[in-house]
C-alpha positions in Angstrom: 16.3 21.0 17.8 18.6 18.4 17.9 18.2 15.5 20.5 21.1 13.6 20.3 24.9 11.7 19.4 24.5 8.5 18.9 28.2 6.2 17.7 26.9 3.1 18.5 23.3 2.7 17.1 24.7 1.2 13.5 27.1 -1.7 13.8 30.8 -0.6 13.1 30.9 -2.6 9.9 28.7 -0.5 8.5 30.9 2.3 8.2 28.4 5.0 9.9 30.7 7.0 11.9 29.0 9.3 14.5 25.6 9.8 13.5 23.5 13.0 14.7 19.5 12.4 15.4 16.8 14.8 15.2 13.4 15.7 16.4 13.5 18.7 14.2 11.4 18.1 11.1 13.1 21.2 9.0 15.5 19.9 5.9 15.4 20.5 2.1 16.9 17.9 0.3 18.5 18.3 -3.5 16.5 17.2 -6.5 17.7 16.4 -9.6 16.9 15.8 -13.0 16.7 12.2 -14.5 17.5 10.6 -17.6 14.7 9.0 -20.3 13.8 5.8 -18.7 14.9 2.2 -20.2 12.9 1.4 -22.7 11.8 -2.6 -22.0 8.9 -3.4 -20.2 7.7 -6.6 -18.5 4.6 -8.4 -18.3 3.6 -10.0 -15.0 1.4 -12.4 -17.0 3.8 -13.7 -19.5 6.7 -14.0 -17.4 9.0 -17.1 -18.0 10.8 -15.7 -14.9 10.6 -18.1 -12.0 8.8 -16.7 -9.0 9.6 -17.2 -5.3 7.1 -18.2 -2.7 6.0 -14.9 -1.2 5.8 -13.3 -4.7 3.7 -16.3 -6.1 1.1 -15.2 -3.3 1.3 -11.4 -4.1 0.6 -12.7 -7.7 -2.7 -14.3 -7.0 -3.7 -11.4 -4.7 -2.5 -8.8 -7.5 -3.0 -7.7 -11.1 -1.7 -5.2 -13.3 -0.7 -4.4 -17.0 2.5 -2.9 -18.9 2.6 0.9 -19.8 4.8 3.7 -20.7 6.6 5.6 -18.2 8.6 8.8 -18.6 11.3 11.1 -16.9 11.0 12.5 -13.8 12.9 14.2 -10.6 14.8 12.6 -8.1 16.0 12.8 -4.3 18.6 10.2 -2.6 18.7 8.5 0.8 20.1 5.6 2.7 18.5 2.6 3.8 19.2 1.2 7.2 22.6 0.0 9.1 25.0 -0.5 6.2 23.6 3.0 4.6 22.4 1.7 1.6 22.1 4.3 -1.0 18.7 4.8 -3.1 17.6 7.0 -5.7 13.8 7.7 -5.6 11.2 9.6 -7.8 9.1 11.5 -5.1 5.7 11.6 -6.0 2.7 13.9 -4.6 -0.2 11.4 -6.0 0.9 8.3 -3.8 1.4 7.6 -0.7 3.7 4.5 -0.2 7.6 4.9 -0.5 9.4 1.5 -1.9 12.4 0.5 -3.2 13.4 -2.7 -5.2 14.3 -5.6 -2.8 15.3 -9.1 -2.6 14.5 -11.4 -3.7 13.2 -9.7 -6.8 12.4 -11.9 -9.8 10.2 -9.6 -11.5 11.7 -6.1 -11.2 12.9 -3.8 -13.9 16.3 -3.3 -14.7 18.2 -0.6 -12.7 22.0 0.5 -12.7 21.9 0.1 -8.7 22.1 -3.1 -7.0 18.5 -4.4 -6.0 18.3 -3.5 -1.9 19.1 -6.5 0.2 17.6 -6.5 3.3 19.4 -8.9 5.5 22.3 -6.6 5.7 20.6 -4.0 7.9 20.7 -5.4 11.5 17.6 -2.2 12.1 15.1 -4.0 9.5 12.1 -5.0 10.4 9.3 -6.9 8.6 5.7 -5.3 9.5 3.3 -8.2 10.8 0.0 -9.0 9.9 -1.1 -7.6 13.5 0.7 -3.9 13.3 -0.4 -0.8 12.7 0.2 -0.3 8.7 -0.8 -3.5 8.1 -4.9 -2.9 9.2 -4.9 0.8 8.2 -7.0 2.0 5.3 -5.2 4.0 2.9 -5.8 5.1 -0.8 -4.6 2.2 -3.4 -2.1 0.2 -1.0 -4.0 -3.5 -0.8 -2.7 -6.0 2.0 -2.3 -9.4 2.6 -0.6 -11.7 4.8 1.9 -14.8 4.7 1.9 -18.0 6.7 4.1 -16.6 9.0 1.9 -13.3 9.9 4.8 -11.5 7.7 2.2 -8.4 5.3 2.2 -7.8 1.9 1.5 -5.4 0.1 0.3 -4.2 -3.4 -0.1 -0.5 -4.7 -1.7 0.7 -8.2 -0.4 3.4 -10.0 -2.9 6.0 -11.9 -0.8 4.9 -15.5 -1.3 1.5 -15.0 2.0 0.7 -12.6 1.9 -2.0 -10.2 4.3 -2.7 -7.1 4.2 -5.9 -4.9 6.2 -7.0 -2.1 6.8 -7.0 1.7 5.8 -4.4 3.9 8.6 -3.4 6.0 10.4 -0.3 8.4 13.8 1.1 8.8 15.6 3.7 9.6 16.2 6.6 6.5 18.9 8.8 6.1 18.9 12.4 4.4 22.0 14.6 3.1 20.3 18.0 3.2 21.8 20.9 0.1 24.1 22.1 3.0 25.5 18.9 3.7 24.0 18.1 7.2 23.0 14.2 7.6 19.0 13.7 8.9 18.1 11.0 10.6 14.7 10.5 12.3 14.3 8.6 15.9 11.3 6.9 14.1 11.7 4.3 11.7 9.6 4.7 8.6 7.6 1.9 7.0 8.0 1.1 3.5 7.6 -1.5 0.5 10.6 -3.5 -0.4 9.1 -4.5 -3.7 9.8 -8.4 -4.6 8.0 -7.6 -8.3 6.8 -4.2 -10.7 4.8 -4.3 -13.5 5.1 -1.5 -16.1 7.8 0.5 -17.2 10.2 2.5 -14.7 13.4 4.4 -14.7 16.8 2.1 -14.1 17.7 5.3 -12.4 15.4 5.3 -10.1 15.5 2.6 -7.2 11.9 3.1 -6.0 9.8 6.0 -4.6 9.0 8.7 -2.1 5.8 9.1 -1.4 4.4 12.5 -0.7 1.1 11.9 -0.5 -1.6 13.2 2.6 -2.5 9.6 3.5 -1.2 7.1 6.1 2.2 5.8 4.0 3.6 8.7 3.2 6.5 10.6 4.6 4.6 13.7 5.4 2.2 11.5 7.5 5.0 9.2 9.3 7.2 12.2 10.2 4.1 14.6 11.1 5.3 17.2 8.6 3.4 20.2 8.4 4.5 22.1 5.4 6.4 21.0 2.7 7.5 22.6 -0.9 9.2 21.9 -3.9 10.8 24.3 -6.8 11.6 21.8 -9.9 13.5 24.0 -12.6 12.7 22.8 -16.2 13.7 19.3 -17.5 15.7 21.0 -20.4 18.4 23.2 -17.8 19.4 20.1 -16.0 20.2 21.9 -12.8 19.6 20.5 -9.2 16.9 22.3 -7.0 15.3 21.5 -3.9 12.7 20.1 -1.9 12.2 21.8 1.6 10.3 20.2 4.8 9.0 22.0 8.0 10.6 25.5 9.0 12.1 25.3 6.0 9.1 24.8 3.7 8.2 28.0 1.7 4.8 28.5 1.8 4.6 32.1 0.1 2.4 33.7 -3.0 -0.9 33.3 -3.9 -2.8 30.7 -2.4 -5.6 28.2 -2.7 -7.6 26.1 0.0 -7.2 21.8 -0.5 -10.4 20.2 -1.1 -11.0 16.5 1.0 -12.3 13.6 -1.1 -13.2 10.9 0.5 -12.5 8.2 -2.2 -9.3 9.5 -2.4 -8.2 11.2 0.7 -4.7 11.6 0.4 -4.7 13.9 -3.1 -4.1 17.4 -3.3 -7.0 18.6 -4.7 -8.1 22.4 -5.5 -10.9 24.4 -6.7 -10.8 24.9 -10.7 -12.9 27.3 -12.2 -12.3 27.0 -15.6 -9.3 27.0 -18.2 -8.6 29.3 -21.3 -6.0 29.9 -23.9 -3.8 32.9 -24.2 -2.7 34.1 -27.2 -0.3 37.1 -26.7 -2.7 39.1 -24.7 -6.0 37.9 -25.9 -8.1 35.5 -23.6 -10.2 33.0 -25.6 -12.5 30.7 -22.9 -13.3 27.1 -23.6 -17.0 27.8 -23.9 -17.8 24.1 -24.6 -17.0 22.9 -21.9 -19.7 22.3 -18.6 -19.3 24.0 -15.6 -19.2 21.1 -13.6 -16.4 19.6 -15.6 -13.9 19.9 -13.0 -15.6 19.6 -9.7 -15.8 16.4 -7.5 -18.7 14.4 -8.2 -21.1 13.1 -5.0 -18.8 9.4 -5.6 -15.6 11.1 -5.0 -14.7 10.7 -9.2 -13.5 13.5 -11.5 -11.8 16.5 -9.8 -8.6 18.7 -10.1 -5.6 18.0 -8.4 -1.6 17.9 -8.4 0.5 14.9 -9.3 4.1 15.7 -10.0 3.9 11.6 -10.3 2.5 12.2 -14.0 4.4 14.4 -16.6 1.5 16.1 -18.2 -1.6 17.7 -17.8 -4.2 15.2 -18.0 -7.9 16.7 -19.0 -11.0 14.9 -19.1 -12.3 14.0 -22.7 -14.7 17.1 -23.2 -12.0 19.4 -21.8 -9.6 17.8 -24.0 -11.6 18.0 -27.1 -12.8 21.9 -26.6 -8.6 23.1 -25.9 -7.8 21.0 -29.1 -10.6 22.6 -31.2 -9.6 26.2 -30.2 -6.1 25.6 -30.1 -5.6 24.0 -33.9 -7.9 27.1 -34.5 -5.6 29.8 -33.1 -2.6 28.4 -34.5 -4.2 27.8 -37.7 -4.7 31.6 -38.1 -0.4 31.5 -37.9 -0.1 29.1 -40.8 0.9 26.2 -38.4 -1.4 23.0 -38.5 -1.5 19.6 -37.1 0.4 16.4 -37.9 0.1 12.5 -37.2 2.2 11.7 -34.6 4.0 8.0 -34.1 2.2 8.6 -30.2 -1.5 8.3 -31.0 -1.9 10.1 -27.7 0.4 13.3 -28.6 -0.8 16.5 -30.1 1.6 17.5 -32.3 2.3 20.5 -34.6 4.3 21.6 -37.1 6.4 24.2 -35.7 9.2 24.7 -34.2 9.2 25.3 -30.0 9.7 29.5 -30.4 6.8 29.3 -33.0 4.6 28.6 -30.2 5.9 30.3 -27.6 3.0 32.8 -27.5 0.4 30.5 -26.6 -0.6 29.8 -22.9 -2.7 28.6 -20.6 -4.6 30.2 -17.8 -6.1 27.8 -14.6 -8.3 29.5 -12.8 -7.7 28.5 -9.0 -10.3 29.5 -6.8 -9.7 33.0 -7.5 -6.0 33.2 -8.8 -5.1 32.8 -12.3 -2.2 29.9 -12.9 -0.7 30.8 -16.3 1.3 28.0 -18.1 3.7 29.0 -20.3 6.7 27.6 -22.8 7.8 24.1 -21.5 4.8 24.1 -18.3 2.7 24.0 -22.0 4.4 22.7 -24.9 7.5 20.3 -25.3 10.1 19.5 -28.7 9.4 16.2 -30.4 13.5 15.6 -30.7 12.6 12.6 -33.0 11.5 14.7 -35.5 12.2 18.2 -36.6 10.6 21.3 -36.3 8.0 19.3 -34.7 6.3 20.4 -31.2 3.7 18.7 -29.0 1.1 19.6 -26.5 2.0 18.9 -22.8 -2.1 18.0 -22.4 -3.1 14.6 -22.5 -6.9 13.2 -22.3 -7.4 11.8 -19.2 -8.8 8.3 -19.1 -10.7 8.6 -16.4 -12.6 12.7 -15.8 -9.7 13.4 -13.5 -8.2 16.7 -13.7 -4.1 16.5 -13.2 -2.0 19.1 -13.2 1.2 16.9 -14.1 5.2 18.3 -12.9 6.3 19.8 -16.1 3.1 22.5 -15.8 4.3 22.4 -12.5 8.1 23.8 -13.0 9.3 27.2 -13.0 7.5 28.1 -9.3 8.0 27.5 -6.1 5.1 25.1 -4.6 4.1 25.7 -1.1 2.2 22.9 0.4 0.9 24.5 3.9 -1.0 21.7 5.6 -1.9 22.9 8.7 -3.8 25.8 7.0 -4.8 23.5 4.5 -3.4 25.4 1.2 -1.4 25.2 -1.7 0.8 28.1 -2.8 2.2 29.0 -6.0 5.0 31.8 -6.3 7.1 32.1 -9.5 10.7 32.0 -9.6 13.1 30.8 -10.8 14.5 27.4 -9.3 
């Protein structure tokens, strides 16, 4: 329901115009399809770059290293008084939305301006005594300043650091429709003073999706949420939906709590076989216990639409790459060096493979993983194709967003369920 008009909450300047304000958590907001990410990276270690005072602390206080990073799917919002537009890269494995702010002498180049802060009159730093500041949440470190102002520092899975201020103000949402959200409560956010690792210059920062303290689901008291990405190769904007407008249909599977890691979305995985045509071939090597959570809260299945590709641990890994080269071997098409120690790669062109899938066993529905959710086109080489299945380096099972495409998503979390319904987006 909608609570109220407000004209004179921004400052005129600021171009806002009338503004409507809601109470009701129920919008779907357009996602689209970015392009490959810049290829430099920089190294917090062996930085030239002159540092300012609050991100010389956050170094001491946090370390990281450079990695790769890869495409993904964004949403846009504006930041605060003046409306400041963002592009961010919502991610179900973390919690913590950020954006690139000032002063940043260590960020990664971006074709947006970096976020200035002093031009909202509604920001607010968090202090060392508040709420977000004391709470315990999964990989978000704090600190504090001199002057009581907290830091923070969040770890990526792939080796991505973030640094900065912890901070709140007031976001702004353009639903598919056209229709302008804005919540009565502020959320609280990282405006990031240094990243290490590689990111997108499209993307700005962000959204976290995660079930932990940060996130937006948590801040807004979302109960359902779902997402229906469409394939990297059609380009086409699809949706995100929140609330009453969450679709929450299909088959279904029950979340599983960890407590090292309370805010993933981790299910129940059986086991995992290859398809060929019709024919079923199991991954007898691998141990039953493979995927479960271990008594110290390590290994495990869950969703991460932050990574690109299916990430198994090393026996899993091993056994599908043993009876995979073996299935396609029996179709003439074998294995090849690729410049990506890391890739699987075969000789063949993307239609040559296109009768191989991959069945996930969900507590007691069958996921099957087919064409681009599976396999993607090496475009640096011809009639080359790759495995979307990466060896985990830790014994996490992730089911990464491009095994995730093609199907609507349900994420029901006051029954405590993930749903998956095929469509297409």
């Amino acid at each position: 329901m909608l609570c109220c008009i407000s004209r004179g909450f921004f400052p005129s300047g600021g171009g806002a115009g009338e503004l409507i304000f809601t109470k009701n958590i129920s919008f779907r907001l357009p996602i689209t399809y970015q392009l490959p990410p810049y290829s430099p990276s920089f190294d917090l270690r062996h930085s030239s770059i002159v540092l300012h005072a609050d991100e010389e602390h956050l170094k001491k206080t946090f370390t990281g290293q450079v990695t790769r990073s890869s495409t993904g799917y964004v949403v846009f919002a504006l930041i605060g008084s003046h409306h400041y537009p963002v592009t961010l890269s919502f991610n179900t494995g973390s919690d913590l939305t950020w954006v690139q702010c000032k002063p940043c002498g260590q960020c990664y180049p971006k074709y947006n301006p970096v976020y200035n802060s002093t031009i909202s009159s509604t920001f607010m730093n968090t202090m060392c005594e508040g709420q977000y500041c004391k709470i315990e949440a999964d990989r978000v470190m704090r600190s504090c300043t001199d002057d009581r102002r907290c830091l923070f520092g969040h770890a990526y899975g792939n080796d991505k650091n973030v640094m900065g201020s912890l901070v709140s103000d007031y976001f702004e949402f353009q639903e598919m429709a056209g229709t302008k959200k804005i919540f009565h409560s502020r959320l609280t956010f990282g405006c990031a003073h240094s990243t290490v690792g590689n990111f997108n210059k499209e993307e700005d920062g962000v959204l976290g999706l995660g079930r932990g303290p940060f996130s937006l689901i948590s801040q807004l008291a979302i109960s359902a949420f779902s997402h229906c990405i469409p394939p990297p190769e059609s380009y086409k904007t699809s949706y995100i939906s929140f609330g009453d407008a969450a679709q929450t249909q299909g088959p279904g599977a029950y979340l599983i709590h960890n407590k090292r890691y309370p805010s993933r979305y981790y299910l129940k995985l059986h086991s995992i076989a290859l398809l060929d045509h019709q024919k079923k071939i199991t991954l007898d090597g691998v141990p039953s216990n493979t995927f479960a959570i271990d008594d110290d809260g390590f290994r495990g299945f869950y969703l991460d639409i932050g990574m690109p590709f299916i990430n198994l641990p090393q026996v899993a890994y091993h056994e599908l790459r043993k009876v995979l080269d073996s299935t396609l071997l029996a179709y003439n098409i074998r294995p090849i060096v690729s410049s990506d120690p890391s890739a699987s790669c075969f000789e063949a062109s993307f239609d040559d493979v296109q009768h191989i899938s991959l069945v996930f066993t969900i507590s007691l529905h069958d996921l099957i993983l087919t064409g681009t959710q599976v396999f993607y086109e090496n475009f640096d080489s011809n009639g080359v194709t790759c495995l979307g299945v990466v060896e985990s380096k830790s014994k996490e099972t992730i089911l990464g967003r491009n095994a995730q495409t093609s199907r609507n998503i349900g994420y029901d979390l006051e029954n405590m369920m993930i749903t998956f319904q095929d469509m297409e987006c």
